[in-house]
C-alpha positions, 0 to 999 in steps of 0.5 A, spaced: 354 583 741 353 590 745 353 588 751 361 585 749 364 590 744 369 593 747 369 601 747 376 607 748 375 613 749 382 618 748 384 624 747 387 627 741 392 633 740 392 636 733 396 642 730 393 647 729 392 649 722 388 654 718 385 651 712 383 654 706 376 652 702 373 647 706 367 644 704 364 639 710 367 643 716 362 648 716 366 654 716 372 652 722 378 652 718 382 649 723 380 642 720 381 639 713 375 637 710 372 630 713 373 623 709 369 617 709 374 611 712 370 605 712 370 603 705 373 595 706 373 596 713 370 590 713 377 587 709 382 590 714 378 593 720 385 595 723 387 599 716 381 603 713 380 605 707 379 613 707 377 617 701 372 624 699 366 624 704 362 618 702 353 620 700 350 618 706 356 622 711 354 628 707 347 628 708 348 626 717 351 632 715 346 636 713 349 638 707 347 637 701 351 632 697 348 633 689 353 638 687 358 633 689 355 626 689 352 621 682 351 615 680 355 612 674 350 614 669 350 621 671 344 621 675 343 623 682 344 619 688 338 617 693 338 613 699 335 607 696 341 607 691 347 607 696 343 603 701 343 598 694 350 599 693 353 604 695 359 603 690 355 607 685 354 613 688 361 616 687 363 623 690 368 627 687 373 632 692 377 637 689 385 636 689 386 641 694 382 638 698 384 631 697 391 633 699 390 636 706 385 632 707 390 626 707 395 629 712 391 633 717 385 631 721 378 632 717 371 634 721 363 633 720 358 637 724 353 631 725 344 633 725 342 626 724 337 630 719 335 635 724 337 641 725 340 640 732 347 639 732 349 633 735 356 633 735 363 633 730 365 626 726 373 626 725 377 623 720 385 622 722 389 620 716 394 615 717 400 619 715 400 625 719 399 620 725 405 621 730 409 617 733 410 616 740 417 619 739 414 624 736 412 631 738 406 634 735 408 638 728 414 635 727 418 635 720 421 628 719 427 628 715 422 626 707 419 632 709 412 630 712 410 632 718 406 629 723 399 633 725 396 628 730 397 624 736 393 620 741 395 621 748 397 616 752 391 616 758 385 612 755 378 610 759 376 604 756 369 600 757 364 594 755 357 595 753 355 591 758 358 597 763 352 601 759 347 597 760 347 596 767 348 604 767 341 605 763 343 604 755 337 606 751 338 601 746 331 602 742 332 605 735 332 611 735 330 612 728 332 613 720 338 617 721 338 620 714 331 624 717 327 622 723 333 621 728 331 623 736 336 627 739 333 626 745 336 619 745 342 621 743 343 625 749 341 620 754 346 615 751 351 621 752 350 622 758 350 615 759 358 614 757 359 619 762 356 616 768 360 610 765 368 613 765 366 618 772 364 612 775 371 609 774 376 609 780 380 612 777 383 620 776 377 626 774 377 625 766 380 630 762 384 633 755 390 637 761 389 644 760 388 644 752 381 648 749 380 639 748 371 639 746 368 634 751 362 632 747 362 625 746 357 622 740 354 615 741 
């Protein structure tokens, strides 16, 4: 139920990293590349499983998955495969992109299939999650070290706070080519609306270059 979920938004501080050959990050290499991470979500919501950025993330990406993406007989993937069983479309990710991928946070520009940028998608790796101990890249004594953490200020809201603010709830089309980005813009100002009118502090990532889009 919307009107009843539950919704945090926080800020996160990553370790500023330059990562080389990079596929779905559209050229930034301060991110690693993006990773899939509801594979069994419905198994454990509190621990998903994240692995190689998934057919369908590819293609809200605007990016062209057949290089790296088939189905098991060797054909290519489409959206009536994944959409039958998304378990036959395997993607494959190189090694290298595999293993910083695994300790660093993965980002995704997201089109919608358009060609309006509506935002990032991030992926944040269970073993570089730091502490509340630690400080951002610290090297722990196994040697691996910790690339991001969750700051302690949270806004948190529920659906039916969007609602009453003016949530666009219709839908807003088939998100692998027809999505209106009208759509998503309102409802991001809606977000907005919603954690300003809070009785609470100006809402801010402190004096860091943090991005202030928010993706609904």
């Amino acid at each position: 139920n919307f009107t009843q979920a539950t919704f945090t938004m926080f800020c996160v501080e990553v370790l500023l990293v330059k990562i080389p050959n990079t596929i779905t990050t559209g050229g930034d290499d301060r991110f690693a590349d993006y990773q899939s991470c509801n594979q069994h979500v419905h198994d454990n919501p509190s621990a998903p499983e994240c692995d190689c950025d998934n057919w369908m993330d590819r293609k809200v990406a605007g990016q062209d998955p057949d290089p790296y993406c088939h189905l098991q007989d060797g054909g290519l993937c489409s959206l009536e495969s994944f959409k039958h069983n998304e378990s036959t479309c395997t993607c494959t990710c190189s090694k290298e992109s595999l293993e910083w991928s695994a300790r660093h946070t993965g980002m995704m520009p997201v089109f919608f299939g358009g060609s309006v940028r509506h935002g990032n998608w991030y992926s944040h790796p269970k073993a570089g999650e730091c502490a509340e101990h630690e400080s951002v890249g610290k090297v722990r004594e196994d040697g691996s070290q910790c690339t991001r953490k969750r700051r302690a200020d949270a806004r948190t809201f529920r659906g039916v706070d969007l609602v009453q603010a003016g949530w666009n709830s219709s839908s807003p089309g088939d998100r692998n080519g027809s999505a209106d980005p009208s759509q998503f813009h309102q409802n991001a100002e809606i977000v907005r609306k919603v954690v300003a009118s809070r009785p609470l502090q100006p809402w801010s990532c402190g004096s860091s270059a943090a991005s202030a889009t928010i993706m609904v």
